[in-house]
C-alpha positions in Angstrom: 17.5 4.9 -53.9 16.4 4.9 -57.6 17.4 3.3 -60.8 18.0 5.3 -63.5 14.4 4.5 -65.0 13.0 6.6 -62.0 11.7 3.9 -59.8 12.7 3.0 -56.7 15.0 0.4 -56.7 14.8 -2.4 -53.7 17.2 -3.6 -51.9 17.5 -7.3 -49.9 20.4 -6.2 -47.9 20.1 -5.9 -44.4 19.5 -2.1 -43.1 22.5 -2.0 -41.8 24.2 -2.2 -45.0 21.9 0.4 -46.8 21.7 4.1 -46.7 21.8 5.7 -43.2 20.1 9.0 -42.9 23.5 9.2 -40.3 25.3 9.2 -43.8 27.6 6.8 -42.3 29.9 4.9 -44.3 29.3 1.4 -45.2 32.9 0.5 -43.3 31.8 1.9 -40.2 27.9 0.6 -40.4 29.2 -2.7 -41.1 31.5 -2.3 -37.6 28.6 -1.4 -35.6 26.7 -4.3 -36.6 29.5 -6.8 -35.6 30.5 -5.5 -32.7 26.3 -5.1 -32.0 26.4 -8.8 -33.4 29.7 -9.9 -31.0 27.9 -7.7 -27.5 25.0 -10.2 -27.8 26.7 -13.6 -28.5 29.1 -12.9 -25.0 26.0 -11.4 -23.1 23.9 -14.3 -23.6 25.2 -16.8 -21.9 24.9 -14.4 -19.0 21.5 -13.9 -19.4 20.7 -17.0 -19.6 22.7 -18.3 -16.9 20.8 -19.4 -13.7 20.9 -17.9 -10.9 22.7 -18.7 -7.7 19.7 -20.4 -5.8 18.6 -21.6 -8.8 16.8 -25.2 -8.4 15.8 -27.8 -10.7 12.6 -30.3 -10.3 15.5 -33.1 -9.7 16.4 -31.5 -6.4 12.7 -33.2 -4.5 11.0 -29.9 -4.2 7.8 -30.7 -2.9 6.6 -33.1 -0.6 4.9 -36.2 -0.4 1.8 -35.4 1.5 1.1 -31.8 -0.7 1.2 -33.9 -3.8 -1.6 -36.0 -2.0 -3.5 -32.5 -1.1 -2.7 -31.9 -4.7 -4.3 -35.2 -6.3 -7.8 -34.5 -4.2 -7.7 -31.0 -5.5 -6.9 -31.6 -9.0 -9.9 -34.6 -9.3 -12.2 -32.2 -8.0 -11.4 -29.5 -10.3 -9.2 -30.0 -12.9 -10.2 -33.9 -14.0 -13.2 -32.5 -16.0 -10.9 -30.6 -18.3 -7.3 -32.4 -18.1 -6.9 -36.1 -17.9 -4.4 -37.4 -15.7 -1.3 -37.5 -18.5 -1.9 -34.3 -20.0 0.3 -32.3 -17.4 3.6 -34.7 -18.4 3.5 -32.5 -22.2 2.6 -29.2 -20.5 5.8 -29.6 -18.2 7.9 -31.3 -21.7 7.0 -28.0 -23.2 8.1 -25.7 -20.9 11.8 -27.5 -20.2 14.1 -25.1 -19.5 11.6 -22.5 -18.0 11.0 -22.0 -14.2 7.8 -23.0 -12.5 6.3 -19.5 -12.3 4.7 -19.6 -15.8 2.9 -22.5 -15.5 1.4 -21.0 -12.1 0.6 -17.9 -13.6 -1.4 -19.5 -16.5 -3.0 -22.1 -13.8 -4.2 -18.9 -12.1 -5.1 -17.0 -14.5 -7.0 -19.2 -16.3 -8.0 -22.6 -14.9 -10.6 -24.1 -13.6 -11.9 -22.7 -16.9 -15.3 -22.1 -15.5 -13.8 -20.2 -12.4 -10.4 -19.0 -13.0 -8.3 -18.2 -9.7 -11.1 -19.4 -7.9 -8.5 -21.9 -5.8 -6.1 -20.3 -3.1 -2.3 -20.0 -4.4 -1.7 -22.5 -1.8 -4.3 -24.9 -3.1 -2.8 -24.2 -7.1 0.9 -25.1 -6.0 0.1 -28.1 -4.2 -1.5 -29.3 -7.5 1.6 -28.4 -9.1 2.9 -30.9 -6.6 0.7 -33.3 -7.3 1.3 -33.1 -11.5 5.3 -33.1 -10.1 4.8 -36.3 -8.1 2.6 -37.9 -11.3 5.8 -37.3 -13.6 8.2 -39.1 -11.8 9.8 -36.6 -10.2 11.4 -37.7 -6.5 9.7 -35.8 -3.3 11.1 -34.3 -0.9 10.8 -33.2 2.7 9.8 -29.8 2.4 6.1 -28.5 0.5 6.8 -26.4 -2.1 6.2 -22.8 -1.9 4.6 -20.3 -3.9 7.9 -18.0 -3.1 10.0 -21.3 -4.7 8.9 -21.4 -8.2 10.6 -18.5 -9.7 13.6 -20.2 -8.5 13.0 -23.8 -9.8 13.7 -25.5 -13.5 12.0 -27.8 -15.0 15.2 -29.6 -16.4 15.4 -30.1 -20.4 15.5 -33.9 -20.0 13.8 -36.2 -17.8 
């Protein structure tokens, strides 16, 4: 678009409301964009929905004796870099999200001088251990590296 000085004249609207090479009309645009607008507003609380075996870190998901595993493990390899609070703001911050994550980044990059250097074994029964350290009940069954895609980490505590 230009202005009749021969510049080109800016618009702040949103594309959807400018000139389509489609040369659709600003009606019909304008339709797209709220039904586009409505699709995503009823889809999302479908995607966001849990899953049917969908768990949360209230339901005791690991057990007493891998959190003590987890305690030996985590002084002899984590305690240089992470004192023994700073896993309750790591699990604050990620409310909401499943346990996965937090086991990826473990692996992936701690101990920071030997990153997955532990087994996965050896990684989740630390996450047991930082579970059991935040209050969180145990239970009677370890948890399993196949369980934490499947468990929450609930947005309050």
């Amino acid at each position: 678009m230009h202005s009749g000085n021969g510049r080109p004249q800016y618009s702040l609207r949103p594309f959807f409301f400018s000139q389509a090479p489609t040369r659709m009309s600003r009606q019909r645009r304008f339709r797209h964009a709220a039904r586009s607008a409505c699709g995503m507003l009823l889809l999302s609380p479908l995607l966001a929905a849990p899953s049917h075996g969908e768990r949360s870190l209230n339901d005791a998901v690991y057990s007493r004796d891998q959190a003590r595993v987890g305690k030996k493990i985590y002084s002899e390899h984590c305690i240089a870099c992470h004192e023994r609070g700073y896993f309750r703001e790591v699990l604050r911050t990620r409310r909401g999200e499943t346990l996965d994550p937090l086991f990826t980044v473990m692996v992936t990059e701690m101990p920071q001088n030997n990153p997955g250097s532990l087994s996965d074994q050896e990684y989740v029964d630390v996450i047991a251990y930082m579970l059991s350290q935040s209050r969180y009940d145990d239970g009677d069954e370890p948890l399993k590296v196949s369980d934490l895609g499947e468990i929450v980490i609930p947005d309050s505590e």
